[in-house]
Backbone as XML, in Angstrom:
<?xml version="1.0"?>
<chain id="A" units="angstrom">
  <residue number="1" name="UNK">
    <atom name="N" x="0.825" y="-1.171" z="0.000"/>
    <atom name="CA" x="0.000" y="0.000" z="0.000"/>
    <atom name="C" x="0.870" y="1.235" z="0.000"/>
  </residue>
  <residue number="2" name="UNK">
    <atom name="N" x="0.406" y="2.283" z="-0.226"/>
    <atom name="CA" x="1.046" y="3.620" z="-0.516"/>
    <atom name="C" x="0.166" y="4.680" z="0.040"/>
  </residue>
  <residue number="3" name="UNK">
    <atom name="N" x="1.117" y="5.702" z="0.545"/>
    <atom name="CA" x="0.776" y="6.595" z="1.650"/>
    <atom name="C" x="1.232" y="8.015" z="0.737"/>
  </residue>
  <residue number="4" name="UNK">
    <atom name="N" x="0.687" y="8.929" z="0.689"/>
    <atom name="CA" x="1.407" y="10.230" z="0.705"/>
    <atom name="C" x="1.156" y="11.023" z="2.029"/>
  </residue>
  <residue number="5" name="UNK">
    <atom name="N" x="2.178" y="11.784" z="2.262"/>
    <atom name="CA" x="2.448" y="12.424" z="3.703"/>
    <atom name="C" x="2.728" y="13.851" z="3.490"/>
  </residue>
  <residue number="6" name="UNK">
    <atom name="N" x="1.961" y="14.679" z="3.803"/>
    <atom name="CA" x="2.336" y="16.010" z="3.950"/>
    <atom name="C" x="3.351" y="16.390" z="5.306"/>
  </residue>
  <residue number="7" name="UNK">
    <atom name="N" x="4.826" y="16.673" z="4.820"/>
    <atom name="CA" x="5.616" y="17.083" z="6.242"/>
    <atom name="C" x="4.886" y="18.179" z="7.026"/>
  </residue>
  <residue number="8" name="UNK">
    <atom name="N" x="5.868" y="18.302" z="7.814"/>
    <atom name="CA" x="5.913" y="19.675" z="8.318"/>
    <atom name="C" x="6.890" y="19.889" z="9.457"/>
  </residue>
  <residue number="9" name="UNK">
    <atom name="N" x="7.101" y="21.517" z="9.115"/>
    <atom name="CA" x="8.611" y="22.150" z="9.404"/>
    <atom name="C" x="9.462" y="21.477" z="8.926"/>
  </residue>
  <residue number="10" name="UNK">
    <atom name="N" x="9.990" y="20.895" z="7.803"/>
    <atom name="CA" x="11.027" y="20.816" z="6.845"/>
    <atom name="C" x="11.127" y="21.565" z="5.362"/>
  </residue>
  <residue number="11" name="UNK">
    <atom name="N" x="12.229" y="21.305" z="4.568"/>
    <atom name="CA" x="12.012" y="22.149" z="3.155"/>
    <atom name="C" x="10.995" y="20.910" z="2.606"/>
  </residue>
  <residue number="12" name="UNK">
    <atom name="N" x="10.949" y="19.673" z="2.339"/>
    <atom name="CA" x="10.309" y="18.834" z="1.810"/>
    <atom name="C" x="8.742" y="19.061" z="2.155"/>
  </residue>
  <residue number="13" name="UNK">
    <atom name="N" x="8.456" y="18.433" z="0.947"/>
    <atom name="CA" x="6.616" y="19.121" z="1.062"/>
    <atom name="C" x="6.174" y="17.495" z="0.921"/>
  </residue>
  <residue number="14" name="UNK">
    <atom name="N" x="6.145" y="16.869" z="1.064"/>
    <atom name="CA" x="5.343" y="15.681" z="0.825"/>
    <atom name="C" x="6.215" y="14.318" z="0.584"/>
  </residue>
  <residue number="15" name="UNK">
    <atom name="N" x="6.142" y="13.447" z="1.053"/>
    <atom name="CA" x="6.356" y="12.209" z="1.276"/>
    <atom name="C" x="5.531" y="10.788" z="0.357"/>
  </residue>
  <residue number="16" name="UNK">
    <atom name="N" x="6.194" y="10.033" z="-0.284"/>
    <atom name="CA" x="5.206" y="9.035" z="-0.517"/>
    <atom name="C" x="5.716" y="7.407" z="-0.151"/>
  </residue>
  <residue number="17" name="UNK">
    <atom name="N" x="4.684" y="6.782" z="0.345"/>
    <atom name="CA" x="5.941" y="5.780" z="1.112"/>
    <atom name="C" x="5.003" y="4.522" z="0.734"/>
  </residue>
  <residue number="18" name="UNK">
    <atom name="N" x="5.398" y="3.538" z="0.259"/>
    <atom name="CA" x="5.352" y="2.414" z="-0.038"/>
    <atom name="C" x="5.470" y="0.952" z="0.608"/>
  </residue>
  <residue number="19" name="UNK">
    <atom name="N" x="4.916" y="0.335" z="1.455"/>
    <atom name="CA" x="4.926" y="-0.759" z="2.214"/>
    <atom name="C" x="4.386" y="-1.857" z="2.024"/>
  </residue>
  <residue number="20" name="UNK">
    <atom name="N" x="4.579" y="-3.341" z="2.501"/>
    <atom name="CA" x="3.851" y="-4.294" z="1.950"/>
    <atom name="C" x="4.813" y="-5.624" z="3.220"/>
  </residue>
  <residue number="21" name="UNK">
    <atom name="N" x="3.821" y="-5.735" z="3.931"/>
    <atom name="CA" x="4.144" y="-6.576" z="4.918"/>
    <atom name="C" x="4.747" y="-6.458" z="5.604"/>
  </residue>
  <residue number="22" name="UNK">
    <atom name="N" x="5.124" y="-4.897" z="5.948"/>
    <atom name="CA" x="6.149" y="-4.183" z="7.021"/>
    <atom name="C" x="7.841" y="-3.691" z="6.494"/>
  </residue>
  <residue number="23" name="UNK">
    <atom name="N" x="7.308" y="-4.362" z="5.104"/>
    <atom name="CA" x="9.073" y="-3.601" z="4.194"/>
    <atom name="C" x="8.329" y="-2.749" z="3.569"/>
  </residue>
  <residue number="24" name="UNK">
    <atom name="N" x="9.663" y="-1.723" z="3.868"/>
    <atom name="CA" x="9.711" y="-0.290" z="2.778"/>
    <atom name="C" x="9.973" y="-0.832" z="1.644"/>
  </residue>
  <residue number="25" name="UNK">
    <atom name="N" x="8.892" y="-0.242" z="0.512"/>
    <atom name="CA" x="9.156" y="-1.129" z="-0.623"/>
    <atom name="C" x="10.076" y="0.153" z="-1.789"/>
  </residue>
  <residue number="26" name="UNK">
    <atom name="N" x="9.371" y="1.559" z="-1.629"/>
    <atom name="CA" x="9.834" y="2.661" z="-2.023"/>
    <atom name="C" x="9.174" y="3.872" z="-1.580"/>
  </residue>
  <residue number="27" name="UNK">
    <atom name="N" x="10.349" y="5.339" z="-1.314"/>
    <atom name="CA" x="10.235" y="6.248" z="-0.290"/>
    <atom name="C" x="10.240" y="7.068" z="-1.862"/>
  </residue>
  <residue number="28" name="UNK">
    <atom name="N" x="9.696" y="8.151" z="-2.048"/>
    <atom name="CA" x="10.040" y="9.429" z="-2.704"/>
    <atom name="C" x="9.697" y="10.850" z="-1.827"/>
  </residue>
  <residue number="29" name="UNK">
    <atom name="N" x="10.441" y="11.328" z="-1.787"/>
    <atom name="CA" x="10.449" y="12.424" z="-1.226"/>
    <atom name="C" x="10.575" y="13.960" z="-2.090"/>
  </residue>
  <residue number="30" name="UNK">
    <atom name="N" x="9.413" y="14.490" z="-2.066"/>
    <atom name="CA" x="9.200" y="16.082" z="-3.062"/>
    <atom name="C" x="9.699" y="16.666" z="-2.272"/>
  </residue>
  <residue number="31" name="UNK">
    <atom name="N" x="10.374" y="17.742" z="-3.004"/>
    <atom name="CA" x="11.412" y="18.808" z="-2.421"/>
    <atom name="C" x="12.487" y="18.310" z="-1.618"/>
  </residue>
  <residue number="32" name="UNK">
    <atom name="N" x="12.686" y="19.407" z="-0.672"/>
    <atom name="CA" x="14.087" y="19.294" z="0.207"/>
    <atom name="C" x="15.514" y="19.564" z="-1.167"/>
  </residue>
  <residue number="33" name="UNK">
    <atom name="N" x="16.439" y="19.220" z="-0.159"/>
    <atom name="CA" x="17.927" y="18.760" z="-0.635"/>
    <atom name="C" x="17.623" y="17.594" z="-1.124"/>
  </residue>
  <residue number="34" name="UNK">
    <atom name="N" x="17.994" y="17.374" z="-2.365"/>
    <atom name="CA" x="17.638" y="16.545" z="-3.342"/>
    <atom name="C" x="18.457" y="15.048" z="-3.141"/>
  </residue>
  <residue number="35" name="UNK">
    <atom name="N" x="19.418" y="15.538" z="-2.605"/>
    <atom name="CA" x="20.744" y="14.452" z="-2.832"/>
    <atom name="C" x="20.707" y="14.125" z="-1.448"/>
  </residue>
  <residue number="36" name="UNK">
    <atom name="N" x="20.715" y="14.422" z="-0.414"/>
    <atom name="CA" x="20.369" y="13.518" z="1.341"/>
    <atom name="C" x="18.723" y="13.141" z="1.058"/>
  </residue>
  <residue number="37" name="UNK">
    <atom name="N" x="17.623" y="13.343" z="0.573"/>
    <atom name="CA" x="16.121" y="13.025" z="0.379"/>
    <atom name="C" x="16.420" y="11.487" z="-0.792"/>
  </residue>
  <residue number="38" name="UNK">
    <atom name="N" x="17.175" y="11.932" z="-1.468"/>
    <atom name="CA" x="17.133" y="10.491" z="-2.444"/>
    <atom name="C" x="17.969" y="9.430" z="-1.429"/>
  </residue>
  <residue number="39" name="UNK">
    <atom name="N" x="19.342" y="9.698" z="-0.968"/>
    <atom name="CA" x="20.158" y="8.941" z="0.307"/>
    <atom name="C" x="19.475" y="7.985" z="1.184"/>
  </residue>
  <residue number="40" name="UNK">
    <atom name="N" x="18.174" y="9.163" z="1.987"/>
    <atom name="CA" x="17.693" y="8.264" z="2.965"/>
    <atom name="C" x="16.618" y="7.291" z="2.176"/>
  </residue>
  <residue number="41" name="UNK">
    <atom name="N" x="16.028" y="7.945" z="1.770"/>
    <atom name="CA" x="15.105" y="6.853" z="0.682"/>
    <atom name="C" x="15.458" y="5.686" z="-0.051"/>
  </residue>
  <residue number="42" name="UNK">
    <atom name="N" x="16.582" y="6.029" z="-0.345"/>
    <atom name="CA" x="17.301" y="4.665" z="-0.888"/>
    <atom name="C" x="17.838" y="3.609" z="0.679"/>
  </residue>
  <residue number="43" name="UNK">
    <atom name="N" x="18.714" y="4.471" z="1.561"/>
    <atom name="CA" x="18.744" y="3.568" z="2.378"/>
    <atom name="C" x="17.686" y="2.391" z="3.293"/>
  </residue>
  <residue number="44" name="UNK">
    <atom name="N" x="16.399" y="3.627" z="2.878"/>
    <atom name="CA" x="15.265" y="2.726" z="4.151"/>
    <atom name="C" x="14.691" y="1.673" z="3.399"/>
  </residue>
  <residue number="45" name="UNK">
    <atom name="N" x="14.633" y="1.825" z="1.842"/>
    <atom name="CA" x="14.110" y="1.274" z="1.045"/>
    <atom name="C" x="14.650" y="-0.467" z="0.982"/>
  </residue>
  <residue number="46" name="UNK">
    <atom name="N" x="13.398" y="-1.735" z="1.050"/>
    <atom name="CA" x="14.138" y="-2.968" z="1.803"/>
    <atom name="C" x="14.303" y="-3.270" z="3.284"/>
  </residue>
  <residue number="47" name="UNK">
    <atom name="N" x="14.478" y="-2.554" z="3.907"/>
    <atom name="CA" x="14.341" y="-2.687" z="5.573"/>
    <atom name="C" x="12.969" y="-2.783" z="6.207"/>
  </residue>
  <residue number="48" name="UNK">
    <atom name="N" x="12.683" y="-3.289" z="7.381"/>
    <atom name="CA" x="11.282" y="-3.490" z="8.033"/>
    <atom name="C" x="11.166" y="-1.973" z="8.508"/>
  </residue>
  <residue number="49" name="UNK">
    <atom name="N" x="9.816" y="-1.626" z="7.925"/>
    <atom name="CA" x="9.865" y="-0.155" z="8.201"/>
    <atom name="C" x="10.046" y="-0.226" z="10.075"/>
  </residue>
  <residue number="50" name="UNK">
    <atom name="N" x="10.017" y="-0.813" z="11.205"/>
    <atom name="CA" x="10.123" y="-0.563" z="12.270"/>
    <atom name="C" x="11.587" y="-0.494" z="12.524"/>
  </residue>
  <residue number="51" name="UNK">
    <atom name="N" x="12.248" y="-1.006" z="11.452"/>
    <atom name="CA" x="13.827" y="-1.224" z="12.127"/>
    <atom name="C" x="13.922" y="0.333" z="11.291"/>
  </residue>
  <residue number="52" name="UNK">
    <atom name="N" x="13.546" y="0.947" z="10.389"/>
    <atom name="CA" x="14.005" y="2.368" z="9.502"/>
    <atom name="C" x="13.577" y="3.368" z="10.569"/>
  </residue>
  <residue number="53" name="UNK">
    <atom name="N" x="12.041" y="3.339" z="11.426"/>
    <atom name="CA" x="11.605" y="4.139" z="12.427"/>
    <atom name="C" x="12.421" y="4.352" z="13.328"/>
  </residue>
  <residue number="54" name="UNK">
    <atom name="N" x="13.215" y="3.250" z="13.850"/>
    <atom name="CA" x="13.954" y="3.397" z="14.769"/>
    <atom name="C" x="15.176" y="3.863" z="14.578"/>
  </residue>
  <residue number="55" name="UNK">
    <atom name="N" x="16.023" y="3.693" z="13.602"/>
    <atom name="CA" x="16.857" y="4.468" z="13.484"/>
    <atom name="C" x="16.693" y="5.979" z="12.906"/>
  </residue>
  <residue number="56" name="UNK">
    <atom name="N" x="15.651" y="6.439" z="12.187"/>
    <atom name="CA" x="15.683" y="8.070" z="12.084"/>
    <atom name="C" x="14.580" y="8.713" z="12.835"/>
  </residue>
  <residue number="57" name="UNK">
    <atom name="N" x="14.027" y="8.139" z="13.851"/>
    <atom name="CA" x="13.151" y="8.686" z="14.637"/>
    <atom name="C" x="14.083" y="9.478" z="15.363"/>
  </residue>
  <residue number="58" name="UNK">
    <atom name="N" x="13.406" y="10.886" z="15.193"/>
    <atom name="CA" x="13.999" y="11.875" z="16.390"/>
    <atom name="C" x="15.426" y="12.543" z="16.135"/>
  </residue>
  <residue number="59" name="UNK">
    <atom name="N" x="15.560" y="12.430" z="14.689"/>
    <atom name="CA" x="16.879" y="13.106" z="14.005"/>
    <atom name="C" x="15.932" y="14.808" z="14.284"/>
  </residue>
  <residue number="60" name="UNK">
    <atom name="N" x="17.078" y="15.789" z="14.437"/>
    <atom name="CA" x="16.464" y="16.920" z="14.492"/>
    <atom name="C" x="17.770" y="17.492" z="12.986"/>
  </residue>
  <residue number="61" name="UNK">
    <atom name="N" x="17.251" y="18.658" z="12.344"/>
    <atom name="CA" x="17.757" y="19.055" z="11.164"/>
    <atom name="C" x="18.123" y="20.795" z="12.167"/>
  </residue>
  <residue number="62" name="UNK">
    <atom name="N" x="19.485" y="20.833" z="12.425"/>
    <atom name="CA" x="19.942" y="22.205" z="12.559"/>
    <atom name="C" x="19.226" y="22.827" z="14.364"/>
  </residue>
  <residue number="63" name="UNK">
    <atom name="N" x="18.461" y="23.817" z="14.132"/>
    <atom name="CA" x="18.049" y="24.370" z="15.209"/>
    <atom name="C" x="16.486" y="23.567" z="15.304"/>
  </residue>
  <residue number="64" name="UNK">
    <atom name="N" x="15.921" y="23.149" z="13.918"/>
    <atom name="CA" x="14.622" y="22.848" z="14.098"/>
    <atom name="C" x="13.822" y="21.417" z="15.103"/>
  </residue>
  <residue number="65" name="UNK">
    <atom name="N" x="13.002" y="21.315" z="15.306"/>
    <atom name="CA" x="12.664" y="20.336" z="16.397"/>
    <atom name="C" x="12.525" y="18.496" z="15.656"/>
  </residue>
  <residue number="66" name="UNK">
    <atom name="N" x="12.743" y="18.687" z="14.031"/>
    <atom name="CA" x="12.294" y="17.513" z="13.358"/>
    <atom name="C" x="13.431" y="17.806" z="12.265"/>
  </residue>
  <residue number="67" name="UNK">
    <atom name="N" x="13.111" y="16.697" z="11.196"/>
    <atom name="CA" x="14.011" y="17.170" z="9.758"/>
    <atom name="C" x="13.548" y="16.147" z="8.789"/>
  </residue>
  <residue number="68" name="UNK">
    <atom name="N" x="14.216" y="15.726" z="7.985"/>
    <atom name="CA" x="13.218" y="14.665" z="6.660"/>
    <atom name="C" x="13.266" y="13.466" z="7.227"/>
  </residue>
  <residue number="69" name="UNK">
    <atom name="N" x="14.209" y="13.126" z="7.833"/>
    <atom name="CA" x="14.540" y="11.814" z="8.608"/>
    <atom name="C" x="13.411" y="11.337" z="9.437"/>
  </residue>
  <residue number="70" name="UNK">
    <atom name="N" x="13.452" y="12.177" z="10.554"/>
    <atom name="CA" x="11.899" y="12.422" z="11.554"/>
    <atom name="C" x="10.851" y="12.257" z="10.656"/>
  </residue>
  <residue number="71" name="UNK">
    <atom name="N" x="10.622" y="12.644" z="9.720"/>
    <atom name="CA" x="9.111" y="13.008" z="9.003"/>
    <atom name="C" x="9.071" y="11.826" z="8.110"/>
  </residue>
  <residue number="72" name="UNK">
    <atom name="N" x="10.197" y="11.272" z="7.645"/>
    <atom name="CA" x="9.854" y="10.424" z="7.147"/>
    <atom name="C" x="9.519" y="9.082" z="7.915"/>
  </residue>
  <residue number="73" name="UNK">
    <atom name="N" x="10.191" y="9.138" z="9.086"/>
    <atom name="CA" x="9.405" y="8.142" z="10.548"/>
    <atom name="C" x="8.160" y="7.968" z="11.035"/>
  </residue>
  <residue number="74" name="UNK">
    <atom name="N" x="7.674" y="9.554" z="10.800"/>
    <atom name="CA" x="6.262" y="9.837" z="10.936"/>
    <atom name="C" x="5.007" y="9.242" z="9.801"/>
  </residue>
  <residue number="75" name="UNK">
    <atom name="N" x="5.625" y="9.434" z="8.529"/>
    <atom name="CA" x="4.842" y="8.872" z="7.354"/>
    <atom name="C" x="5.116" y="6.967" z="7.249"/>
  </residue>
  <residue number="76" name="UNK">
    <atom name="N" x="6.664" y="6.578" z="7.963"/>
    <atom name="CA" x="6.281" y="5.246" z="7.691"/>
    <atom name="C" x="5.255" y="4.754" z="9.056"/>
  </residue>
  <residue number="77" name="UNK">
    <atom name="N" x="5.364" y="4.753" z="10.286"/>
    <atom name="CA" x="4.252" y="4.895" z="11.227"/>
    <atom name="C" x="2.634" y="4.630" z="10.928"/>
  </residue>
  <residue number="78" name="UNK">
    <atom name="N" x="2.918" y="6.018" z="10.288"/>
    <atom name="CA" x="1.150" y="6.221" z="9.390"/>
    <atom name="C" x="0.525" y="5.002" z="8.893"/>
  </residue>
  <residue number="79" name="UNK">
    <atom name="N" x="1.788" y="4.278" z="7.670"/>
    <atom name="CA" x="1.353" y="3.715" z="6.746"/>
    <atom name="C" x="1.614" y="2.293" z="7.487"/>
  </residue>
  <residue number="80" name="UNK">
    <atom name="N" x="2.222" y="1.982" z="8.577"/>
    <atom name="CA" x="2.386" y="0.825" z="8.989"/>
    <atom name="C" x="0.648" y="0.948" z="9.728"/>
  </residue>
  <residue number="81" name="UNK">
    <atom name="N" x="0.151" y="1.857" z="10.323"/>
    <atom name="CA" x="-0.964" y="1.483" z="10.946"/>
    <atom name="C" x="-1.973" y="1.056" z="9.919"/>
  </residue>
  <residue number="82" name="UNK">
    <atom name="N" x="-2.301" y="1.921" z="8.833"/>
    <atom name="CA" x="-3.074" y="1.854" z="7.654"/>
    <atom name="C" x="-3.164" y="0.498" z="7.641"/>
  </residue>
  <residue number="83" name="UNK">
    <atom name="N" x="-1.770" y="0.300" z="6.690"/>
    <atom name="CA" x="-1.597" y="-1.565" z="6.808"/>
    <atom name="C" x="-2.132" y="-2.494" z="7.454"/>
  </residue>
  <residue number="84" name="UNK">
    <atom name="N" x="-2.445" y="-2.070" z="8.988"/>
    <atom name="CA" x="-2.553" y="-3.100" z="9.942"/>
    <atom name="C" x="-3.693" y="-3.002" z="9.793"/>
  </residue>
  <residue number="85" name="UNK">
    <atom name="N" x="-4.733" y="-1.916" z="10.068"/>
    <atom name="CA" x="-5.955" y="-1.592" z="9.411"/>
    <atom name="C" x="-6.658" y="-2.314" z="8.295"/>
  </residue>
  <residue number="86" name="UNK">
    <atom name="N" x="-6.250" y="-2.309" z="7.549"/>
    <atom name="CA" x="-6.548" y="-3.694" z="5.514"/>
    <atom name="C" x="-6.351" y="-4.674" z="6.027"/>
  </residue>
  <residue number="87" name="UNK">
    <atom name="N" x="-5.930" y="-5.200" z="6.980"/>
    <atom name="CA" x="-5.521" y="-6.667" z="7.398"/>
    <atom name="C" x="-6.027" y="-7.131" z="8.445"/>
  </residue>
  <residue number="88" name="UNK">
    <atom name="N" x="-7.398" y="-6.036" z="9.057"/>
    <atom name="CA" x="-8.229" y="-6.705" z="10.055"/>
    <atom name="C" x="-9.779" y="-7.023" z="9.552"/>
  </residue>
</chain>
């Protein structure tokens, strides 16, 4: 299943995240820094989205309280509940 995610407080405007039995199947990320947004997406991409949550949950970007990392923790979350949701 597939999620789009509106951030917030980052440069990135939207998230789309891709899951299917608890693997990240594919992350795209609109806007931001183009070249760390494609990085993490490629890295989470294949991993159990709970093991990807846990490692970028709670990255903060500079002075701000979150960053794409965080937000993108937040959108796989989302889509892991969704998931669980279709499967009851």
């Amino acid at each position: 299943m597939t999620i789009q995610y509106k951030t917030k407080g980052v440069c990135s405007q939207q998230m789309n995240v891709k899951i299917e039995d608890g693997v990240v199947q594919k992350v795209e990320i609109v806007g931001g820094c183009h070249g760390n947004s494609q990085g993490v997406a490629r890295l989470v991409e294949g991993m159990r989205a709970e093991d990807a949550i846990q490692k970028i949950q709670g990255i903060r970007c500079g002075y701000k309280a979150t960053s794409c990392p965080d937000q993108l923790s937040k959108a796989l979350q989302i889509a892991l509940a969704e998931e669980a949701k279709r499967k009851q």
